[in-house]
C-alpha positions in Angstrom: 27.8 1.5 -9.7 23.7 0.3 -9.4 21.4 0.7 -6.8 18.2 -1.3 -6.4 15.1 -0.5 -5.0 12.8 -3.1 -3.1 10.0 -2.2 -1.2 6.9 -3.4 0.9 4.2 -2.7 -1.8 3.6 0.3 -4.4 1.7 3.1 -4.1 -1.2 3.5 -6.6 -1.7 7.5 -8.3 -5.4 7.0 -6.9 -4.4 5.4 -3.3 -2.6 7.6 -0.4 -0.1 6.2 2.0 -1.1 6.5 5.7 0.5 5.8 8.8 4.1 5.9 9.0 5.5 4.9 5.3 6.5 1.7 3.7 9.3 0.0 4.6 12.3 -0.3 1.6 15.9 -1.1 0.7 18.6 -0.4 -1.7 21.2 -2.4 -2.9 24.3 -0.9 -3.8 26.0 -3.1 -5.9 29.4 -2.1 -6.1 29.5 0.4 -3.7 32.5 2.8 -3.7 31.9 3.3 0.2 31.5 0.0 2.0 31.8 1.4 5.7 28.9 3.8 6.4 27.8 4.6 10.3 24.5 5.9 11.9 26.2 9.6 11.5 26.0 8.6 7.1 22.8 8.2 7.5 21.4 10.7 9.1 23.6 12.9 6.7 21.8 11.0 3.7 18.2 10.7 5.9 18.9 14.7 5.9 19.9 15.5 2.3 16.9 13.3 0.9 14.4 15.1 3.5 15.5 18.6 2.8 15.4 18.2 -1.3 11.6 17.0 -1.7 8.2 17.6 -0.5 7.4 14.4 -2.1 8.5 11.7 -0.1 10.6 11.4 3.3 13.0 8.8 4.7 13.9 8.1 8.9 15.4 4.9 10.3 17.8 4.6 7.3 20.4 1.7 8.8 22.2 -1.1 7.3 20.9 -4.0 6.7 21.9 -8.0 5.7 20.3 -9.5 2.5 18.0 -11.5 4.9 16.2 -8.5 5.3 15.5 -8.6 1.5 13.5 -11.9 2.1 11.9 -11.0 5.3 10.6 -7.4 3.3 8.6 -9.6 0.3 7.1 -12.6 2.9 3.7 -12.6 3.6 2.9 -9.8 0.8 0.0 -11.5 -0.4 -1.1 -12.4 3.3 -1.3 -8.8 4.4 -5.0 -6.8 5.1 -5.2 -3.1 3.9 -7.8 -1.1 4.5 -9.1 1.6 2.4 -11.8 4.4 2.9 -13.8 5.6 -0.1 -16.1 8.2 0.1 -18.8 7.3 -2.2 -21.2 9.3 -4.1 -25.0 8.5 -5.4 -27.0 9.8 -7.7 -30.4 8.7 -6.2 -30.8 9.8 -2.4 -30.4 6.6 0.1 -31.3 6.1 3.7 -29.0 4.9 6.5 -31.0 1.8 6.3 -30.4 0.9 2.7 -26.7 1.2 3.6 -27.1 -1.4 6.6 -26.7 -4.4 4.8 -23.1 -3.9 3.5 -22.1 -4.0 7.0 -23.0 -7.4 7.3 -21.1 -8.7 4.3 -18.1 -10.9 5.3 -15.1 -12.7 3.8 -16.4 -11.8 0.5 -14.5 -13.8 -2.4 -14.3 -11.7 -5.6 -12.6 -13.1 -9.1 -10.2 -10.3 -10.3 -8.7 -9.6 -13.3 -5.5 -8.3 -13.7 -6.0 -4.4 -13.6 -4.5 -3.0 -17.2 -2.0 -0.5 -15.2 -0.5 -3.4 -13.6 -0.4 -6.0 -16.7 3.6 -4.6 -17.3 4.3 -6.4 -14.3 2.0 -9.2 -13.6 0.6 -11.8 -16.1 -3.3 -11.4 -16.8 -5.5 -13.6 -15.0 -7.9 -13.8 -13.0 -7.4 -14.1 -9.1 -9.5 -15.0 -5.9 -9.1 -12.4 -3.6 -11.4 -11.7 -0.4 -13.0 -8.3 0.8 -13.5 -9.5 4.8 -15.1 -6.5 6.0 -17.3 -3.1 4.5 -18.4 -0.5 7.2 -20.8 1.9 5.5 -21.3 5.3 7.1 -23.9 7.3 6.0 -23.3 10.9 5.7 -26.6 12.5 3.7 -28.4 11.0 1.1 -26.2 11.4 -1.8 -22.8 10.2 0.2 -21.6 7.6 2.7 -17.9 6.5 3.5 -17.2 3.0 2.7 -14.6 1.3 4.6 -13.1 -1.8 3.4 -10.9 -4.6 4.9 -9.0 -6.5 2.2 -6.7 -8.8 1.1 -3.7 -7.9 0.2 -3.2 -7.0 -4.0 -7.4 -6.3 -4.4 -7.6 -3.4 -6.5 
């Protein structure tokens, strides 16, 4: 009658997915159909795949509610990295971008992001930015590539 959807992390409207996709589930609770085989889910792998340029499924399988539990450990443990391509307004050198490369295990205090406060309570949390790479392009931009904790916005 219901189906619920659990996955490993969200995606942001300002933050692309890359690599090969998030892993999910969904629950059927009280499925019609109870006996499905790999051939069902290719068909529904297929029928998703074909009706949207939006998102894509592969490796659809079924799976015990342990899996449920193993999907949400560690979530706050987890590193992402993120590349930001930044621009200036006055001209820098590749020199005056050197010293972010040497900042490590930075601890930050932050807030609960507004977009976010419908589903976590506001506060402020510790979170820790363990690596920036700055690449200097020209003297207006550089690429800055972080190494975070998981949930840093």
């Amino acid at each position: 009658d219901t189906v619920r959807l659990s996955s490993s992390g969200r995606e942001d409207v300002d933050v692309r997915m890359l690599g090969s996709g998030r892993p999910f589930l969904l629950e059927l609770l009280n499925p019609k159909v109870v006996n499905l085989n790999h051939s069902d889910f290719k068909f529904v792998e297929e029928q998703i795949n074909s009706s949207t340029q939006d998102v894509a499924v592969k490796h659809l399988k079924l799976v015990n509610q342990k899996a449920g539990e193993i999907l949400k450990i560690g979530e706050e443990e987890k590193k992402k990295e993120y590349s930001a391509l930044v621009w200036s307004t006055i001209p820098l050198t590749p020199e005056q971008l050197s010293f972010l490369n040497n900042i490590h295990d930075l601890k930050i205090a932050q807030k609960t992001p507004m977009r976010v406060l419908h589903r976590r309570s506001l506060t402020t949390r510790e979170r820790t930015i363990y690596t920036l790479n700055a690449k200097y392009i020209d003297p207006h931009h550089f690429r800055l590539n972080l190494l975070t904790q998981a949930g840093t916005y």
